[in-house]
Predicted model as a PDB file, atoms N, CA, C, CB and O in Angstrom, pLDDT in the B-factor column:
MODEL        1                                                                  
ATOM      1  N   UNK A   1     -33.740  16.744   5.632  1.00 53.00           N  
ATOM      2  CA  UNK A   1     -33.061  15.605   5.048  1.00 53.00           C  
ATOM      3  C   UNK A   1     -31.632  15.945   4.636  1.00 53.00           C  
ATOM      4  CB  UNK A   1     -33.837  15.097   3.858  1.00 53.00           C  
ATOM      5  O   UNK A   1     -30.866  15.025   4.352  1.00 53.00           O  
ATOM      6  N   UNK A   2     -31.206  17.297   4.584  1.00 79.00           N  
ATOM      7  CA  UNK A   2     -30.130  17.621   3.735  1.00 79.00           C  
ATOM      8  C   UNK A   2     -28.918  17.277   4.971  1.00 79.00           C  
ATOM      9  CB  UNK A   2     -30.237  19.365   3.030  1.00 79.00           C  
ATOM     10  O   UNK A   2     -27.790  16.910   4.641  1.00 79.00           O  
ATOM     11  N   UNK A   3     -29.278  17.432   6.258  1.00 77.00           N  
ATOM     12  CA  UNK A   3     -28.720  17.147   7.404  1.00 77.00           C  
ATOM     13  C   UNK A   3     -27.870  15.807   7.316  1.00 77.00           C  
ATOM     14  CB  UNK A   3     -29.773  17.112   8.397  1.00 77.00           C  
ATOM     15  O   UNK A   3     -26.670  15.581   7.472  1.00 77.00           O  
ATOM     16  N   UNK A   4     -28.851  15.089   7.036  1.00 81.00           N  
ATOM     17  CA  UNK A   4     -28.809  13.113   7.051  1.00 81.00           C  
ATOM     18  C   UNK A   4     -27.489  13.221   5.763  1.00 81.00           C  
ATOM     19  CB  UNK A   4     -30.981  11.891   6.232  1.00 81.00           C  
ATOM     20  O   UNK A   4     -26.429  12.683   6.082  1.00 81.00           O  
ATOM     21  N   UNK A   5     -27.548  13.850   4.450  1.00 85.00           N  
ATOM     22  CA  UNK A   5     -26.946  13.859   3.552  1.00 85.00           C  
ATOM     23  C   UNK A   5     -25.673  14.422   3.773  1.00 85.00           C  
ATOM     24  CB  UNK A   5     -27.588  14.304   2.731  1.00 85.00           C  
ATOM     25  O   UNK A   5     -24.725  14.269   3.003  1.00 85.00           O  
ATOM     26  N   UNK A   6     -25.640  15.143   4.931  1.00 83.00           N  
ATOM     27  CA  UNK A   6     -24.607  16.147   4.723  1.00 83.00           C  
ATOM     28  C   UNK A   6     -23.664  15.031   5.958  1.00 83.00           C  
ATOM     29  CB  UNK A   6     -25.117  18.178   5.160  1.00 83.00           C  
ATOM     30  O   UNK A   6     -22.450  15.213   6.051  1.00 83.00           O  
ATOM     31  N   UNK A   7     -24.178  14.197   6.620  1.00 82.00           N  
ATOM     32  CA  UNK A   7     -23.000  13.108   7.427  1.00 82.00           C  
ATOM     33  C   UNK A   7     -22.665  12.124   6.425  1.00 82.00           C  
ATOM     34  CB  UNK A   7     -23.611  12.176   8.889  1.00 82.00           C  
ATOM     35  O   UNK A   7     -21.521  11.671   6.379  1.00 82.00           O  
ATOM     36  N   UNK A   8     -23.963  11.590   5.260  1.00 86.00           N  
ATOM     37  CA  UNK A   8     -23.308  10.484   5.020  1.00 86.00           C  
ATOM     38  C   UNK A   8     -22.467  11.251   4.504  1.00 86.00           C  
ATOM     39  CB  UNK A   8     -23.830   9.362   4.327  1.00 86.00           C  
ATOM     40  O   UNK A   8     -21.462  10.882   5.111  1.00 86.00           O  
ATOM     41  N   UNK A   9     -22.078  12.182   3.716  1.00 88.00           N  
ATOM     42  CA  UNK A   9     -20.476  12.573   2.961  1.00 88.00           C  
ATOM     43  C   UNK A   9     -19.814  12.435   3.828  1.00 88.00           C  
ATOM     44  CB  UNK A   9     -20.061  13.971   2.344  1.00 88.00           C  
ATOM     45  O   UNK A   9     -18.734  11.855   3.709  1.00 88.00           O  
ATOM     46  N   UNK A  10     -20.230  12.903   4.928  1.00 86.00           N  
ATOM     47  CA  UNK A  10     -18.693  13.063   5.886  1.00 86.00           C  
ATOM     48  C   UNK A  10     -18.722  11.576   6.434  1.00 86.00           C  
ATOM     49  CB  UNK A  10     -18.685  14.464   7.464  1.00 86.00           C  
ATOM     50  O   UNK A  10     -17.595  11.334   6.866  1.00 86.00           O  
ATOM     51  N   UNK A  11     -19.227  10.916   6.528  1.00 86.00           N  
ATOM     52  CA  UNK A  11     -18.849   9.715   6.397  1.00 86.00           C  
ATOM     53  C   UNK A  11     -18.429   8.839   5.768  1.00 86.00           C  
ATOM     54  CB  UNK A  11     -19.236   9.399   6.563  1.00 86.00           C  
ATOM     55  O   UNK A  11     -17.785   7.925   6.284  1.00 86.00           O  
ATOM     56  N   UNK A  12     -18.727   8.917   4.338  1.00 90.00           N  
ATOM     57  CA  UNK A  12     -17.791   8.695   3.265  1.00 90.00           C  
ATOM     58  C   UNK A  12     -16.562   8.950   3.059  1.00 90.00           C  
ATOM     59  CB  UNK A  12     -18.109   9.088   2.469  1.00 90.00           C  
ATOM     60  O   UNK A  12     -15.943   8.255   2.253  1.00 90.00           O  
ATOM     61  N   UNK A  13     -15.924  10.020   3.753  1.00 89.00           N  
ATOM     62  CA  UNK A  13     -15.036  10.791   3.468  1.00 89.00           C  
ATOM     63  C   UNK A  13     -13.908  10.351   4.324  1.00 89.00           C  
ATOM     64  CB  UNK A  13     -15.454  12.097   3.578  1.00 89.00           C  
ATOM     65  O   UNK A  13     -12.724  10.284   3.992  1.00 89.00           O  
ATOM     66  N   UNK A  14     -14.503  10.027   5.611  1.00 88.00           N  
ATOM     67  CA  UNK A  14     -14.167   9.899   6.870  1.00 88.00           C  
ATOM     68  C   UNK A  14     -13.961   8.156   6.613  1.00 88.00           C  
ATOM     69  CB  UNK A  14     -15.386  10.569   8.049  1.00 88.00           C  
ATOM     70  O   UNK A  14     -13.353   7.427   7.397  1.00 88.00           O  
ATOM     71  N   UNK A  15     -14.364   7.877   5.828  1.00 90.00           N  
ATOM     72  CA  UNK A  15     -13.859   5.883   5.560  1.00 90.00           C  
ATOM     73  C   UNK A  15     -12.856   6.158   4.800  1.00 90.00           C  
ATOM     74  CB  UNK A  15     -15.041   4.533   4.574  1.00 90.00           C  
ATOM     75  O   UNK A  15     -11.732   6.084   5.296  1.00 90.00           O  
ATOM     76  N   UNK A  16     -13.046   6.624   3.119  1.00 90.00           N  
ATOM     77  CA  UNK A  16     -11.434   7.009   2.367  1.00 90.00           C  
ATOM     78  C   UNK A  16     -10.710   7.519   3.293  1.00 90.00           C  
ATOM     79  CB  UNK A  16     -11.340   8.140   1.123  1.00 90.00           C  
ATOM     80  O   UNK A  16      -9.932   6.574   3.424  1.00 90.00           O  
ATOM     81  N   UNK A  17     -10.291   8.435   4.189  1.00 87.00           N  
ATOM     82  CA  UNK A  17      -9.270   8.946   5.010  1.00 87.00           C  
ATOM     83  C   UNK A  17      -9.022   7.609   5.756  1.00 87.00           C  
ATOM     84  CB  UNK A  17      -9.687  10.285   5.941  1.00 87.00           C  
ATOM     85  O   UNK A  17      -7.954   7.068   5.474  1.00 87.00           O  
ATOM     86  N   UNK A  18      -9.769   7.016   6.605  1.00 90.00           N  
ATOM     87  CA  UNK A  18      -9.173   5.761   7.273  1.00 90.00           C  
ATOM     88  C   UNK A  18      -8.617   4.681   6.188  1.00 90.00           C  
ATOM     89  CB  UNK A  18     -10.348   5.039   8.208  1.00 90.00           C  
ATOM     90  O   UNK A  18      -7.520   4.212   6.492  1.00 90.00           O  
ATOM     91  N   UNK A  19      -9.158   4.232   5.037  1.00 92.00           N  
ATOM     92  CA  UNK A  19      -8.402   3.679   4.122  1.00 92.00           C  
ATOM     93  C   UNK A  19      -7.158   4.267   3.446  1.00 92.00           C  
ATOM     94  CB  UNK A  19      -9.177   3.413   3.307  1.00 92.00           C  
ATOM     95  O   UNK A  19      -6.391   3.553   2.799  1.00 92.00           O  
ATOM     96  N   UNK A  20      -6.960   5.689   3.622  1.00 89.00           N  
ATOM     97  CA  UNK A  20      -5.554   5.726   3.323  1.00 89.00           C  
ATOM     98  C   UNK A  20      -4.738   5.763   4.193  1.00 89.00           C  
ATOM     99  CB  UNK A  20      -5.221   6.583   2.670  1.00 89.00           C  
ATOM    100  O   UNK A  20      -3.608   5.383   3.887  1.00 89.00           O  
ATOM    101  N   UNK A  21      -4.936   6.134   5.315  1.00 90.00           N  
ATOM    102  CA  UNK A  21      -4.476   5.857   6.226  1.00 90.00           C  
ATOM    103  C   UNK A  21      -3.884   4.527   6.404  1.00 90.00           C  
ATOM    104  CB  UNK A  21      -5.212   6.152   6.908  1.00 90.00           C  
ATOM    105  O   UNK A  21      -2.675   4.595   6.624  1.00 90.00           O  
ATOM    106  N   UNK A  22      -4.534   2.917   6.368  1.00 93.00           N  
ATOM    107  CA  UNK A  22      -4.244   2.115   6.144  1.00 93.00           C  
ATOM    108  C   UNK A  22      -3.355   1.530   5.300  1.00 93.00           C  
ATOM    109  CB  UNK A  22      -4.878   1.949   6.156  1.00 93.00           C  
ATOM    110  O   UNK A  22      -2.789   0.439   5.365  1.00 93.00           O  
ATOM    111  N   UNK A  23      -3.292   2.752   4.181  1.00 94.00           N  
ATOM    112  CA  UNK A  23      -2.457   2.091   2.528  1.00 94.00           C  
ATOM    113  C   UNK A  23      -0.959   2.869   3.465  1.00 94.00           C  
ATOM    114  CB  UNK A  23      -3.179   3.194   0.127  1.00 94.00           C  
ATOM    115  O   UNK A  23       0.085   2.220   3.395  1.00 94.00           O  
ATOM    116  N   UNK A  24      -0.937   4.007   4.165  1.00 94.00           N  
ATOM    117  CA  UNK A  24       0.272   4.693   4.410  1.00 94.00           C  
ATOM    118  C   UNK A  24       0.992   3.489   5.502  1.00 94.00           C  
ATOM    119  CB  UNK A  24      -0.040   6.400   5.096  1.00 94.00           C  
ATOM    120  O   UNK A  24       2.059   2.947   5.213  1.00 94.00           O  
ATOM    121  N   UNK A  25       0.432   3.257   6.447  1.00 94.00           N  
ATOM    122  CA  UNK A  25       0.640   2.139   7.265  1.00 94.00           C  
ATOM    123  C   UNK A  25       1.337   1.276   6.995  1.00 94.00           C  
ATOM    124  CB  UNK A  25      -0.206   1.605   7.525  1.00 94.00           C  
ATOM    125  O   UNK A  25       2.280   0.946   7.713  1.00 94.00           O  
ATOM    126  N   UNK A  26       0.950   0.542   5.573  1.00 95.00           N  
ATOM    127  CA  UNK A  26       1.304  -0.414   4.941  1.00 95.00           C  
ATOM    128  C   UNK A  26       2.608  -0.119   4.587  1.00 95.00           C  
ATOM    129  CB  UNK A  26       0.494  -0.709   3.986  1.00 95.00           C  
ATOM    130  O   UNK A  26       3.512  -0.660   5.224  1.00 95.00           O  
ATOM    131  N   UNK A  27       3.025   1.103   3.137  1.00 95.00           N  
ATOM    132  CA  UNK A  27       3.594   1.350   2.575  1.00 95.00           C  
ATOM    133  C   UNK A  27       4.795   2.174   3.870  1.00 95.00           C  
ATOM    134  CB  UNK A  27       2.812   1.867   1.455  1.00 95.00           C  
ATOM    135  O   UNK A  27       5.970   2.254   3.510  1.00 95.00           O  
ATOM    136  N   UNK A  28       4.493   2.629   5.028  1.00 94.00           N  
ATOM    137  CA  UNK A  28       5.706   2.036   5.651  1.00 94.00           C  
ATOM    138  C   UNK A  28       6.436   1.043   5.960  1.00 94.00           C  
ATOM    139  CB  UNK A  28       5.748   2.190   6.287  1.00 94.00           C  
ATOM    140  O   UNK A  28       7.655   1.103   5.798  1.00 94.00           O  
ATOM    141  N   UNK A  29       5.663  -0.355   6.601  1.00 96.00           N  
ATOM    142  CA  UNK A  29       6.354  -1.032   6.739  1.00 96.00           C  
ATOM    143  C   UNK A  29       6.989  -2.124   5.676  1.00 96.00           C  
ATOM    144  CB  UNK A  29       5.896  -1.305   7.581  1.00 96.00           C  
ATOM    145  O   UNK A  29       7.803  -2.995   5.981  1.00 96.00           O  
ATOM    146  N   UNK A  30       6.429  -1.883   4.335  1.00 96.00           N  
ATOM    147  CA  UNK A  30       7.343  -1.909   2.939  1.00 96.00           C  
ATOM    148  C   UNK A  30       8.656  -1.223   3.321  1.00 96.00           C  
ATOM    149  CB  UNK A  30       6.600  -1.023   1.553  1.00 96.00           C  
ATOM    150  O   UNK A  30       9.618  -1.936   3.602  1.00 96.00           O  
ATOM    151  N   UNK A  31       8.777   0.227   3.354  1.00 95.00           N  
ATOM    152  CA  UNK A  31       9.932   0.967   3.145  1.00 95.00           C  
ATOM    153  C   UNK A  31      10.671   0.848   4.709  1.00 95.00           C  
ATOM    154  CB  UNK A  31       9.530   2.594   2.579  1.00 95.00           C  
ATOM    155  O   UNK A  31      11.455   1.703   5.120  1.00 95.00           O  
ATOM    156  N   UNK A  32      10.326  -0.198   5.385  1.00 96.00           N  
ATOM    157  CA  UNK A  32      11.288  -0.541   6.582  1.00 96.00           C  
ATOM    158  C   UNK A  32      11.413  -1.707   6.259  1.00 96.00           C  
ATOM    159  CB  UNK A  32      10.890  -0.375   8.064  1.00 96.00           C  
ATOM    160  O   UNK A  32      12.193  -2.173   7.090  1.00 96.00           O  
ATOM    161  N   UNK A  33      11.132  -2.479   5.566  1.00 97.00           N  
ATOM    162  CA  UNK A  33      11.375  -3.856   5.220  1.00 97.00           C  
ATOM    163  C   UNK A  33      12.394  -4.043   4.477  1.00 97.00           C  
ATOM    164  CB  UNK A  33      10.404  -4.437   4.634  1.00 97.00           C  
ATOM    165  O   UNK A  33      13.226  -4.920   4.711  1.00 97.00           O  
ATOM    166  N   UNK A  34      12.477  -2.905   3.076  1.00 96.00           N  
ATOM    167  CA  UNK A  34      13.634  -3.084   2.459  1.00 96.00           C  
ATOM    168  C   UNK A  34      14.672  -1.144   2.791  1.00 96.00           C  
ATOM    169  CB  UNK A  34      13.067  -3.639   0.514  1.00 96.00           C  
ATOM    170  O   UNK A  34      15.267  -0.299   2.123  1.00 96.00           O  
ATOM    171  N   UNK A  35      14.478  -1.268   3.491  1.00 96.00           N  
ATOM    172  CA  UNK A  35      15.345  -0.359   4.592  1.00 96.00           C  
ATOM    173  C   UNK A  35      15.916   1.220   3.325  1.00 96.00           C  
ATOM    174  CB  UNK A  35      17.213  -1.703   5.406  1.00 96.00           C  
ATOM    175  O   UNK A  35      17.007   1.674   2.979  1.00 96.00           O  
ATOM    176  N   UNK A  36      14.506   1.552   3.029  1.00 96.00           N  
ATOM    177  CA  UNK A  36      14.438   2.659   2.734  1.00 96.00           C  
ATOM    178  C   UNK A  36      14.145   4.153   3.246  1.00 96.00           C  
ATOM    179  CB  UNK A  36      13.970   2.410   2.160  1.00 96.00           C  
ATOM    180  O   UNK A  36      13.115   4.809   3.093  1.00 96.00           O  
ATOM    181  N   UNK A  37      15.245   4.480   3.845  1.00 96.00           N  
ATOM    182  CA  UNK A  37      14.733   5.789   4.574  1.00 96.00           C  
ATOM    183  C   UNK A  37      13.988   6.874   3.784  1.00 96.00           C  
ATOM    184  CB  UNK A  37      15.908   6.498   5.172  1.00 96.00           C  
ATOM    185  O   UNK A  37      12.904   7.249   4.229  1.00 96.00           O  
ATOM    186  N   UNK A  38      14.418   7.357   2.772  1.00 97.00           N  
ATOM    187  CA  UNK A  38      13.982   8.392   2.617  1.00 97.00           C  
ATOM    188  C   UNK A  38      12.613   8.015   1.959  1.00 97.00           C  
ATOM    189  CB  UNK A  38      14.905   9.227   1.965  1.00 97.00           C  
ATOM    190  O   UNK A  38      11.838   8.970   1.900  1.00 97.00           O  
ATOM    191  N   UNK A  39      12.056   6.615   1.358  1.00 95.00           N  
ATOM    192  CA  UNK A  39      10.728   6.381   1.256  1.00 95.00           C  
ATOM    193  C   UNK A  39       9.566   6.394   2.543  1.00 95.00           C  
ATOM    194  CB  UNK A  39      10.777   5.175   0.670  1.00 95.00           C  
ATOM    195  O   UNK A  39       8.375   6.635   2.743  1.00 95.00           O  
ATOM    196  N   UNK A  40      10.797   5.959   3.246  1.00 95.00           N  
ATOM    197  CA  UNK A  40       9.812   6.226   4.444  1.00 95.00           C  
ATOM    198  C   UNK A  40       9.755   7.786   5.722  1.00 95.00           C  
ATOM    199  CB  UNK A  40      10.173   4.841   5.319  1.00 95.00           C  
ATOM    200  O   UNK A  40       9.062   8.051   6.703  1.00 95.00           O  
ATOM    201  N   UNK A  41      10.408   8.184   5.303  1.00 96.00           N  
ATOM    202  CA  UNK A  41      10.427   9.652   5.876  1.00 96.00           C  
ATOM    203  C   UNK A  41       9.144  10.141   4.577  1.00 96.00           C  
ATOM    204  CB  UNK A  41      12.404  10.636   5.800  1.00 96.00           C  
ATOM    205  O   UNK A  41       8.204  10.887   4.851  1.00 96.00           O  
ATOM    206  N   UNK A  42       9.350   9.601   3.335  1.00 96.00           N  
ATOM    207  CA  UNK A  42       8.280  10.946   2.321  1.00 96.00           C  
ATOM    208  C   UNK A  42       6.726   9.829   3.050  1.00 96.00           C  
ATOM    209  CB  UNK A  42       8.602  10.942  -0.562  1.00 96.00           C  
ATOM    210  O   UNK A  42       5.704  10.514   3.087  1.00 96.00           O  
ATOM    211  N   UNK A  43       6.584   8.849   3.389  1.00 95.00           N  
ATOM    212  CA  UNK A  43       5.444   7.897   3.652  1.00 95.00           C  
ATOM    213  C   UNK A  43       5.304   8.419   5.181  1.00 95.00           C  
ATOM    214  CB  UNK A  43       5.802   6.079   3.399  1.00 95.00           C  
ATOM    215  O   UNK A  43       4.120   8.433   5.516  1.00 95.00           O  
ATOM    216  N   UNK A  44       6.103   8.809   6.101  1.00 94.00           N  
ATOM    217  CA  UNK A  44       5.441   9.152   7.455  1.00 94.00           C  
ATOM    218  C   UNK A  44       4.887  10.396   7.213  1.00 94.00           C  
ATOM    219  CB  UNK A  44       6.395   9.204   8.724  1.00 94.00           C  
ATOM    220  O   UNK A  44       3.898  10.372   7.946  1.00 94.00           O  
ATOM    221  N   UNK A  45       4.891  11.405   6.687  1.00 94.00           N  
ATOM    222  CA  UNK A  45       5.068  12.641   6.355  1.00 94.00           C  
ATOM    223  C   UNK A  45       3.793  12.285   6.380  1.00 94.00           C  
ATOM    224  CB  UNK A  45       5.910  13.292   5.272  1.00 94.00           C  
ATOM    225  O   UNK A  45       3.085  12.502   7.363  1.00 94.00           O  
ATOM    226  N   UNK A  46       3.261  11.554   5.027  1.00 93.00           N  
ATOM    227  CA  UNK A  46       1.781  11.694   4.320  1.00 93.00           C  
ATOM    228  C   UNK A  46       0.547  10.740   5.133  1.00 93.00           C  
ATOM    229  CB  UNK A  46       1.935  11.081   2.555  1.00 93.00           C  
ATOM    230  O   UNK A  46      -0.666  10.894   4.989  1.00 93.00           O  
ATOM    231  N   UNK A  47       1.183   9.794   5.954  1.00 92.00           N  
ATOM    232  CA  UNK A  47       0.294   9.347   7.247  1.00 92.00           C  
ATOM    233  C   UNK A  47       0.091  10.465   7.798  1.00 92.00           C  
ATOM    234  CB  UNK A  47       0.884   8.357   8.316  1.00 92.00           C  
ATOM    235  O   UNK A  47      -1.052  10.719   8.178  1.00 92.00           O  
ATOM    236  N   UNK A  48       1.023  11.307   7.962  1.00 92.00           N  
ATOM    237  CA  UNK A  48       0.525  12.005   9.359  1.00 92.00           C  
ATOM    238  C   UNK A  48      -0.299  13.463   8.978  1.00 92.00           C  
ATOM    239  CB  UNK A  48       2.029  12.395  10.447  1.00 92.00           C  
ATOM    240  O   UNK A  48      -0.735  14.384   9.670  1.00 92.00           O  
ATOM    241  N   UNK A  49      -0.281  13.206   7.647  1.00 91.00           N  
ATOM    242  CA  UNK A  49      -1.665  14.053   7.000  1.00 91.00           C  
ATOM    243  C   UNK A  49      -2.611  13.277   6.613  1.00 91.00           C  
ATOM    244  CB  UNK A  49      -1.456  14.909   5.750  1.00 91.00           C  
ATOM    245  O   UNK A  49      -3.664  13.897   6.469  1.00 91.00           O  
ATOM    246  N   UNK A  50      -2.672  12.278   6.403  1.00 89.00           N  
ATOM    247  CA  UNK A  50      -3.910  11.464   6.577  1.00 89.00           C  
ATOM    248  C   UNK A  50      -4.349  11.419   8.328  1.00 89.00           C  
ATOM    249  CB  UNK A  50      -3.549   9.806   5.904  1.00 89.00           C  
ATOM    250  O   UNK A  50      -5.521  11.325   8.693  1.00 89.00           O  
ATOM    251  N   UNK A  51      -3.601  11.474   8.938  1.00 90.00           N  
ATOM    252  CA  UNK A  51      -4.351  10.958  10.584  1.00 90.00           C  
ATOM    253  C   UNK A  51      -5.137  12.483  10.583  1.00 90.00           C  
ATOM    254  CB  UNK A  51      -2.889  10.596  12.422  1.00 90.00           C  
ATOM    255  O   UNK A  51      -6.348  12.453  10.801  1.00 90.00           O  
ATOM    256  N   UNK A  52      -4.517  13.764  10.354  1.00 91.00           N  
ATOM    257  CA  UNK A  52      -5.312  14.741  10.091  1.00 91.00           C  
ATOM    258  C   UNK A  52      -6.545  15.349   9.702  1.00 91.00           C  
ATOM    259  CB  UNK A  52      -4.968  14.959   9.732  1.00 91.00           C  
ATOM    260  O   UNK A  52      -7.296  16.208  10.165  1.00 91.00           O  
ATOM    261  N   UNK A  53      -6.506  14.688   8.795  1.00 89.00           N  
ATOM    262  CA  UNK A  53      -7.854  14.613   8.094  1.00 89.00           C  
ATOM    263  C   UNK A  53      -8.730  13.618   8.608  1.00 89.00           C  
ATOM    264  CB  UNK A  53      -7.716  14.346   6.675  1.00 89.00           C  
ATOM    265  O   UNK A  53      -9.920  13.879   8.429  1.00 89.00           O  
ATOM    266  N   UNK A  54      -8.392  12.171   9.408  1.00 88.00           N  
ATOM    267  CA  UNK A  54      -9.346  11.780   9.246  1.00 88.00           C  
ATOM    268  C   UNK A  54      -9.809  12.772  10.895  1.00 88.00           C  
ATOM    269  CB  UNK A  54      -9.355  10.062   8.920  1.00 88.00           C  
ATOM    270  O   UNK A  54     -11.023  12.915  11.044  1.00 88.00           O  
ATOM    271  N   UNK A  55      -9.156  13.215  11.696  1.00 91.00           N  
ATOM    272  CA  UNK A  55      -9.496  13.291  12.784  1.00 91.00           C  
ATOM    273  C   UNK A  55      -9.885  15.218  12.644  1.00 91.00           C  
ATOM    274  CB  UNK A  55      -8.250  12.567  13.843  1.00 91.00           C  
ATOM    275  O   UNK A  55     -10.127  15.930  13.619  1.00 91.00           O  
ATOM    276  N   UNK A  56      -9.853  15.624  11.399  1.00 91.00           N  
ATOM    277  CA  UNK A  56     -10.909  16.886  11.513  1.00 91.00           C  
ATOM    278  C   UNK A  56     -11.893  16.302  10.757  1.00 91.00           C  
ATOM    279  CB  UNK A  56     -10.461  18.449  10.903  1.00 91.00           C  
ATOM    280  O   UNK A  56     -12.581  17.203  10.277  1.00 91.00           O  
ATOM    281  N   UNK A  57     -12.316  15.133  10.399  1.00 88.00           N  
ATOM    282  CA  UNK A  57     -13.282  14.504   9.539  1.00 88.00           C  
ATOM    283  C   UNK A  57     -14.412  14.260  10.582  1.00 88.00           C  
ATOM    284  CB  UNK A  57     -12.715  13.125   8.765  1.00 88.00           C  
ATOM    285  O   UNK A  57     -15.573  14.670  10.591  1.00 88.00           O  
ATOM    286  N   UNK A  58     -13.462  13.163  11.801  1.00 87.00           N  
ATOM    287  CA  UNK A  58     -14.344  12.967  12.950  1.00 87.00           C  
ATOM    288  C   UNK A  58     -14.852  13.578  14.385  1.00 87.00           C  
ATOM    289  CB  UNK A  58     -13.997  12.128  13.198  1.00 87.00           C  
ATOM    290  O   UNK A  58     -15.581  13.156  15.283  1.00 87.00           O  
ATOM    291  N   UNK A  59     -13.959  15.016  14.110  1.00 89.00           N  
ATOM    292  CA  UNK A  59     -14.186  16.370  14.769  1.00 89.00           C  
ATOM    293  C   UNK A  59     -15.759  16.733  14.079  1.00 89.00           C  
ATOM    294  CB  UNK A  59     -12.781  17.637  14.323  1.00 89.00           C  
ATOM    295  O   UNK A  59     -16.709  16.723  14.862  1.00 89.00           O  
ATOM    296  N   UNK A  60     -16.059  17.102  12.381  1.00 87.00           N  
ATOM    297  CA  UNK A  60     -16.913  17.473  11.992  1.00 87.00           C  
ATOM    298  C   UNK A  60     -18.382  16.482  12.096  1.00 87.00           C  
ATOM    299  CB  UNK A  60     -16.402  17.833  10.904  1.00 87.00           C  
ATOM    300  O   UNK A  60     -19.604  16.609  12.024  1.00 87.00           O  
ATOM    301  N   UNK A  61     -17.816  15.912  12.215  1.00 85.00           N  
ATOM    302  CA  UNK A  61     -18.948  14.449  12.342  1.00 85.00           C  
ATOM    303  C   UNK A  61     -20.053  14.815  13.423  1.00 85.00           C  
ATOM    304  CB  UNK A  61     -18.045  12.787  13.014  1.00 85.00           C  
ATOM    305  O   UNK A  61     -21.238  15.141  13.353  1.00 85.00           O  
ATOM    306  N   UNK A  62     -18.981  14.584  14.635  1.00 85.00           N  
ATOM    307  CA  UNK A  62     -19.273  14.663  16.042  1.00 85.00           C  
ATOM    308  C   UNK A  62     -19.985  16.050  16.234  1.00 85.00           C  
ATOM    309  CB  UNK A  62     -17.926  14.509  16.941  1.00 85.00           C  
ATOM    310  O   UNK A  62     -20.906  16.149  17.044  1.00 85.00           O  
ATOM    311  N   UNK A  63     -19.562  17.112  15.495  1.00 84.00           N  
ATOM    312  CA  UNK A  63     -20.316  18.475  15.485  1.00 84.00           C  
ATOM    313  C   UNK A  63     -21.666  18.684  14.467  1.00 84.00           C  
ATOM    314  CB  UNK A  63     -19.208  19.575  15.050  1.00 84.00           C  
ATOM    315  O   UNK A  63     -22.411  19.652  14.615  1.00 84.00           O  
ATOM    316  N   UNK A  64     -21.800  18.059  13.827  1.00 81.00           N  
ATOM    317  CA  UNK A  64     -23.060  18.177  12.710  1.00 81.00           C  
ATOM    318  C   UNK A  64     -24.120  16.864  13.447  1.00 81.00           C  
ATOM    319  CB  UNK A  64     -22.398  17.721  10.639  1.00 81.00           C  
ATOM    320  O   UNK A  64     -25.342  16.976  13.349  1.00 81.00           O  
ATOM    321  N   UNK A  65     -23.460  15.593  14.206  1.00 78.00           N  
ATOM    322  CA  UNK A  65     -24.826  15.044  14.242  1.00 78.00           C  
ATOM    323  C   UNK A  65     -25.534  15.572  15.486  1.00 78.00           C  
ATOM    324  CB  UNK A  65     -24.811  13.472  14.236  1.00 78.00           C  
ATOM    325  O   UNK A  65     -26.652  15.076  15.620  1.00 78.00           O  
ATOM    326  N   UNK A  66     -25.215  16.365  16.347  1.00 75.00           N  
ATOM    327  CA  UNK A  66     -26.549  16.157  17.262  1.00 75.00           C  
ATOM    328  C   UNK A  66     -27.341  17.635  16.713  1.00 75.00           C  
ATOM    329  CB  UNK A  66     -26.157  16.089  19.324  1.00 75.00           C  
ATOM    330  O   UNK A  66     -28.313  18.103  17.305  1.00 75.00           O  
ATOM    331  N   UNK A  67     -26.653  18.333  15.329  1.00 70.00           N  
ATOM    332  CA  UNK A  67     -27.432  19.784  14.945  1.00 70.00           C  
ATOM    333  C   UNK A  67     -28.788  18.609  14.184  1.00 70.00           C  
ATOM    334  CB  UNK A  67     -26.235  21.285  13.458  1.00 70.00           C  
ATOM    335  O   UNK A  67     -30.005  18.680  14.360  1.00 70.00           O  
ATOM    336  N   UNK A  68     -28.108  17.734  13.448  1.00 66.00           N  
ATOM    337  CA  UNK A  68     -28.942  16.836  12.686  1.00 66.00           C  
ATOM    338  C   UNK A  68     -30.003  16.367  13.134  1.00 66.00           C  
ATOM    339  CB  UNK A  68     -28.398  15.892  12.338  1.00 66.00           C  
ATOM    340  O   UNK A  68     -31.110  16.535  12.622  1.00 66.00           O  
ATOM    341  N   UNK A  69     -29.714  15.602  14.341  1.00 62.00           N  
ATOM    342  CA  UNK A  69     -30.738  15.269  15.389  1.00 62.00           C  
ATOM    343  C   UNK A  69     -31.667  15.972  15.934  1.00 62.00           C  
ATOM    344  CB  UNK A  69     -30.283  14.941  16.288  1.00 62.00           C  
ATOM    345  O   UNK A  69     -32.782  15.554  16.244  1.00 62.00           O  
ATOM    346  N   UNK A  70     -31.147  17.347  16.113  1.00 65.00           N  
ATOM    347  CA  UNK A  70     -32.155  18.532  16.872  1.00 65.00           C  
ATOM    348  C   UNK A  70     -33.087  18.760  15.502  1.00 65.00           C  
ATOM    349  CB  UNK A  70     -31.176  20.299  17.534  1.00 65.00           C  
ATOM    350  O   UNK A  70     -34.296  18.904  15.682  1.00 65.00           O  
ATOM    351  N   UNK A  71     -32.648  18.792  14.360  1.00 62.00           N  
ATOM    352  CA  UNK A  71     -33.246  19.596  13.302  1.00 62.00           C  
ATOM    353  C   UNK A  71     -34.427  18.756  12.704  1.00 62.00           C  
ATOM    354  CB  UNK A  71     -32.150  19.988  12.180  1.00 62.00           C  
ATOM    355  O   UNK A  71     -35.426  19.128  12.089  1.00 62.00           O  
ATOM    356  N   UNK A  72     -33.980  17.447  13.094  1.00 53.00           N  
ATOM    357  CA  UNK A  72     -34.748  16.166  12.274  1.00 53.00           C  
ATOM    358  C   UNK A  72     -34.279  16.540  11.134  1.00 53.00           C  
ATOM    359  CB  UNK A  72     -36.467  15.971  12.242  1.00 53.00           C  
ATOM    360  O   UNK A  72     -34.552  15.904  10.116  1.00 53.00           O  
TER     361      UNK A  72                                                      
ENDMDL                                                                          
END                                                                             
């Protein structure tokens, strides 16, 4: 069972990362709206550590469920 437990975190984890992801998204095209560069140079920066995370999130995912599956 600890298997089953150990995706939903990473699935949990792996939704907050896509929701910030979403808030960075946003909060660029704020800081291109009112034509703030350097808000949006410090806001691409931190998207592109959110796309990071979520995509070693869904690297780990993809590697723990079929151990999960084999293990029951």
């Amino acid at each position: 069972m600890s298997g089953l437990l150990l995706l939903r975190d990473l699935r949990n984890l792996y939704l907050s990362a896509q929701e910030a992801e979403i808030d960075w998204v946003i909060l660029a095209q704020a800081a291109q709206a009112v034509r703030d560069r350097e808000l949006l140079q410090v806001v691409s920066l931190c998207h592109e550590e959110a796309e990071a995370r979520g995509k070693w999130l869904r690297t780990r995912i993809k590697e723990s469920a079929p151990q999960v599956l084999a293990t029951g």
